[in-house]
C-alpha positions in Angstrom: 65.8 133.7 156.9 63.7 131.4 154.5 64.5 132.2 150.7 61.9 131.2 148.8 61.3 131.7 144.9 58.4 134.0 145.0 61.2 137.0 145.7 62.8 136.4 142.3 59.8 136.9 140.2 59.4 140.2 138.6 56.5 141.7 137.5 55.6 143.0 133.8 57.1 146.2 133.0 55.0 149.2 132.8 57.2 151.0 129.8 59.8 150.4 127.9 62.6 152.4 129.9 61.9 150.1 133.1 62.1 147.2 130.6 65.4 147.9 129.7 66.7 149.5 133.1 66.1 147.2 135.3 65.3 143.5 133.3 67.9 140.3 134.1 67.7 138.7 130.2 70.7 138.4 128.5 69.0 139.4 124.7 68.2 142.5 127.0 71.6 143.4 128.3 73.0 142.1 124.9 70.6 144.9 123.4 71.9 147.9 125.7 75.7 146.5 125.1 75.3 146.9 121.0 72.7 150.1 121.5 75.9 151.9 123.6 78.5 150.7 121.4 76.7 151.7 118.3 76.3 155.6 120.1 80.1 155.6 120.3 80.2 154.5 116.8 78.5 157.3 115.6 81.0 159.5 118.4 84.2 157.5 116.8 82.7 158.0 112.9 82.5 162.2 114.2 86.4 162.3 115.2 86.9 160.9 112.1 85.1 163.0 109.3 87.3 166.0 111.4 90.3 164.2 110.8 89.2 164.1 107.0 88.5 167.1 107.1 91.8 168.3 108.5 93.8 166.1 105.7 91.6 168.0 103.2 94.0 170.8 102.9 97.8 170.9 103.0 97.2 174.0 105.6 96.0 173.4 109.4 92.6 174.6 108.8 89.8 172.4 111.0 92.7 172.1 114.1 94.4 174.9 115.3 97.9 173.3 116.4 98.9 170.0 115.2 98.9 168.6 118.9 95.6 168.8 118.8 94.6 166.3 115.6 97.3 163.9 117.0 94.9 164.0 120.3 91.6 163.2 118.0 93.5 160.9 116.2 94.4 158.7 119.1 91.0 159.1 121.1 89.3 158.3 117.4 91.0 155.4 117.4 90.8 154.7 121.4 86.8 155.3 120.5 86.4 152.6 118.0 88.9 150.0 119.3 88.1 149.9 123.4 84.4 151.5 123.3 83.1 150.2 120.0 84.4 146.9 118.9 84.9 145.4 122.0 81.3 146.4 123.8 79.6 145.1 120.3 81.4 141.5 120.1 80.5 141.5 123.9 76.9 142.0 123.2 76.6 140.1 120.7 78.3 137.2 122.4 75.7 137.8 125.3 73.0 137.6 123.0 73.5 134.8 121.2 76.3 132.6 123.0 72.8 131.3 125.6 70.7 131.0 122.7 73.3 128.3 121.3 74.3 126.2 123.8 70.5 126.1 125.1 70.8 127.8 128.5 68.5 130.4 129.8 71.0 133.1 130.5 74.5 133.5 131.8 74.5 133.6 135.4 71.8 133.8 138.2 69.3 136.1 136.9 70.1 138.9 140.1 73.4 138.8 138.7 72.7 139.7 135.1 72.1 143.9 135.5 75.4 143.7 137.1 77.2 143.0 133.5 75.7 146.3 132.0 75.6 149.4 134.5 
């Protein structure tokens, strides 16, 4: 089987979701890693107004055992550590990282969805 170029060229997106589902350009993926992180920001920055809320009061008032704030406590802090710091300096270093050293992208272009799915 002859592989030619003419099966790697994509054409324009109709809308913006196929855009961003299904395009191979690292500022893209970049994009969707810091759009998901920030979501899990705003998830993390949730667990942690209810923490506040619990060490408002001396009294167990927002939780009702204290088993249950160590829980949001640690996945608060799995939240902002594993699903928001790390997904943001990851898109951020697939944004830019190409852009500085003057290379199109990453990898082979029917590689790149592969890194955000």
């Amino acid at each position: 089987m002859q592989i030619t170029d003419n099966q790697f060229i994509q054409e324009p997106p109709q809308d913006w979701r196929t855009y961003f589902t299904f395009c191979t350009d690292h500022k893209v993926i970049g994009i969707q890693y810091m759009v998901t992180s920030f979501v899990l920001y705003l998830v993390g920055g949730f667990l942690a107004m209810l923490i506040r809320a619990e060490l408002l009061t001396p009294d167990s008032d927002v939780f009702p055992e204290p088993g249950v704030y160590n829980g949001v406590f640690t996945i608060h802090a799995t939240i902002m550590i594993f699903l928001w710091l790390i997904p943001m300096l990851a898109g951020f270093a697939n944004y830019l990282i190409p852009l500085m050293i003057g290379r199109g992208t990453w990898l082979s272009p029917a590689s790149m969805p592969l890194l955000f799915g």
